[in-house]
Backbone as CSV, one residue per row, in Angstrom:
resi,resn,N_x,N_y,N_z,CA_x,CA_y,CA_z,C_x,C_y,C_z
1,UNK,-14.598,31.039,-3.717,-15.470,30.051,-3.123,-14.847,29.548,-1.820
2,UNK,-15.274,29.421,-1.074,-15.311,29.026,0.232,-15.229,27.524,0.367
3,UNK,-14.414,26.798,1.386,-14.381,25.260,1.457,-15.424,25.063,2.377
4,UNK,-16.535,24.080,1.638,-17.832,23.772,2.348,-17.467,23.163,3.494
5,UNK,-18.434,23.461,4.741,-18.459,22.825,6.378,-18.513,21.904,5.972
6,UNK,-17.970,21.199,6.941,-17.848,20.066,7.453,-18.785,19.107,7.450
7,UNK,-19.867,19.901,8.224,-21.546,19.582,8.698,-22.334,19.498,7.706
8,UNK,-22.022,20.470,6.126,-22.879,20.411,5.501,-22.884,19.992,4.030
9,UNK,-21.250,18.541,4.075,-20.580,18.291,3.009,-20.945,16.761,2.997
10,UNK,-20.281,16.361,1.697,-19.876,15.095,1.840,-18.356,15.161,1.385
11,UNK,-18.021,14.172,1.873,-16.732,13.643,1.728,-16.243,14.191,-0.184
12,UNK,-16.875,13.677,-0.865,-16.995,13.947,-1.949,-16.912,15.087,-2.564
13,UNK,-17.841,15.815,-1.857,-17.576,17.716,-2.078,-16.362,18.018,-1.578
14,UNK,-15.948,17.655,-0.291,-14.929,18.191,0.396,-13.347,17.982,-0.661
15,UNK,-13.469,16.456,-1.533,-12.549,16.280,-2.055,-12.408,16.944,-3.381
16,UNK,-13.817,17.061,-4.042,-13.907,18.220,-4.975,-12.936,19.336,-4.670
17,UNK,-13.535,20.217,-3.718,-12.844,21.104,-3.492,-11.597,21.366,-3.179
18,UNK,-10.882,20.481,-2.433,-9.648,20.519,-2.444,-9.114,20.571,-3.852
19,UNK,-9.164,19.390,-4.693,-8.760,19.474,-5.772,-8.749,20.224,-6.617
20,UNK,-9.602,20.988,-6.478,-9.913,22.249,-8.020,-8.969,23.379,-6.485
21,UNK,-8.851,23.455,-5.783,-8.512,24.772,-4.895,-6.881,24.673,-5.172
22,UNK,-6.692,23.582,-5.255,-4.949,23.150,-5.114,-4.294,22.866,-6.642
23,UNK,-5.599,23.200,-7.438,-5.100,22.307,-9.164,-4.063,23.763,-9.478
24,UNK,-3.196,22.704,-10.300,-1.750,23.054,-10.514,-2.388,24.349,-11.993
25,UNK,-1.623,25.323,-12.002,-1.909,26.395,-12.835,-0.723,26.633,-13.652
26,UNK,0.448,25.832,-13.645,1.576,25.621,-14.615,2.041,27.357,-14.393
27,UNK,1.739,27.641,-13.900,2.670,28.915,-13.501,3.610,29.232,-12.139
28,UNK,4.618,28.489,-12.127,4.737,28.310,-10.440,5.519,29.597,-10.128
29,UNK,6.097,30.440,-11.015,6.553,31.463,-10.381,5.672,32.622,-9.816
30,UNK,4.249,32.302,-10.490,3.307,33.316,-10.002,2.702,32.767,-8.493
31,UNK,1.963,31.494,-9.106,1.189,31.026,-8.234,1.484,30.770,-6.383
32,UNK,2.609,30.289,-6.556,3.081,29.912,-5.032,2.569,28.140,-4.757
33,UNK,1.437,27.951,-5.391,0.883,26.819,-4.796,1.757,25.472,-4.426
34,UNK,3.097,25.103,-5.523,4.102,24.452,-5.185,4.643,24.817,-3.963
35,UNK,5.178,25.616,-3.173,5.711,26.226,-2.226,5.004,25.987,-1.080
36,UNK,3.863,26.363,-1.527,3.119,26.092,-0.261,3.151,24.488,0.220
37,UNK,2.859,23.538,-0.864,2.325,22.031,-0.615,4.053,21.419,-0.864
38,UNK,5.060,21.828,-0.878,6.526,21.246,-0.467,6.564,19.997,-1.155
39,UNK,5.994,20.003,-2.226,6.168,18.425,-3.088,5.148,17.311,-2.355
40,UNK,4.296,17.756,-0.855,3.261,17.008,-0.746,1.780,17.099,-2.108
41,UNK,1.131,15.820,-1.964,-0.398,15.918,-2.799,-1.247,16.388,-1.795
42,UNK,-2.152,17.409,-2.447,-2.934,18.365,-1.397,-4.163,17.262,-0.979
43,UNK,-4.300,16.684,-1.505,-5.366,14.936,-0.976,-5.193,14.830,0.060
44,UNK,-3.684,14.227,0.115,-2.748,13.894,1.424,-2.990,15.018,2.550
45,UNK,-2.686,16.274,2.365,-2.370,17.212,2.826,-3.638,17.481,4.143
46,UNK,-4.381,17.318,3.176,-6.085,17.904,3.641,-6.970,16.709,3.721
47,UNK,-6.406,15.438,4.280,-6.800,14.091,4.008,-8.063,14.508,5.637
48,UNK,-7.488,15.037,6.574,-8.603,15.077,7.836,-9.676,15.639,7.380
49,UNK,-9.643,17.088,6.291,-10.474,17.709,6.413,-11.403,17.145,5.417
50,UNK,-11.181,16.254,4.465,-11.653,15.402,3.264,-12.540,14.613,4.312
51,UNK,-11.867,13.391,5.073,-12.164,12.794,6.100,-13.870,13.321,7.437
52,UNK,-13.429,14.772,7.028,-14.267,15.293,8.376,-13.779,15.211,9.652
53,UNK,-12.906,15.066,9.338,-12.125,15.210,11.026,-11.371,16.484,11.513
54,UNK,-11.097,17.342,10.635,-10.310,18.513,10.986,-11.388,19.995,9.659
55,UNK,-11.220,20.939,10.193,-11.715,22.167,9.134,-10.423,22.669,8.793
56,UNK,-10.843,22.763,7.258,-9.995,23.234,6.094,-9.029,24.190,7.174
57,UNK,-9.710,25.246,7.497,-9.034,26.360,7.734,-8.316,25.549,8.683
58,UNK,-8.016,25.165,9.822,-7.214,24.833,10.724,-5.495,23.910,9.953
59,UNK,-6.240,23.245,9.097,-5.067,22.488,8.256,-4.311,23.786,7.744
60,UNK,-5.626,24.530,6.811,-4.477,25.489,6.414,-3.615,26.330,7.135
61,UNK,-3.997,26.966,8.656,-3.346,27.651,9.195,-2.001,26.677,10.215
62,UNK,-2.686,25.783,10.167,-1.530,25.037,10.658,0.072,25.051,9.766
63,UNK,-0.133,24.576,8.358,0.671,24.499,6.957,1.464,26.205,7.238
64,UNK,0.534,26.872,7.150,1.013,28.188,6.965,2.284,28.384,8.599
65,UNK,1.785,28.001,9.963,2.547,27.722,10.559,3.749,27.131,10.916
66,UNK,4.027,25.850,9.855,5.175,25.434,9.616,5.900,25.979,8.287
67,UNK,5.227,27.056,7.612,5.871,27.363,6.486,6.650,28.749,6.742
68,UNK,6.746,29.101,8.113,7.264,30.389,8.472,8.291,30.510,9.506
């Protein structure tokens, strides 16, 4: 599933989605998802794109930019 636009969300969906996209799967040696979010809450993380101020993807490629 795809993180709904911006344009065609609410705040509400947007936070939906983060949450189920980032929910913890108790497998961290598989998953990565700890690694990725560095002991940040992905709320926090993706608070612009929750907000409507930034698209998912840009947060994420940004993250991925400081993770390399």
């Amino acid at each position: 599933m795809s993180a709904p636009q911006i344009e065609n969300s609410t705040k509400e969906e947007r936070r939906a989605y983060v949450q189920e996209a980032w929910k913890c799967l108790h497998c961290c040696d598989e998953c990565g998802k700890c690694r990725i979010l560095k002991g940040r809450d992905a709320e926090t993380l993706y608070a612009d794109y929750i907000e409507g101020e930034r698209s998912y993807i840009d947060i994420t490629l940004e993250t991925r930019g400081n993770r390399l």
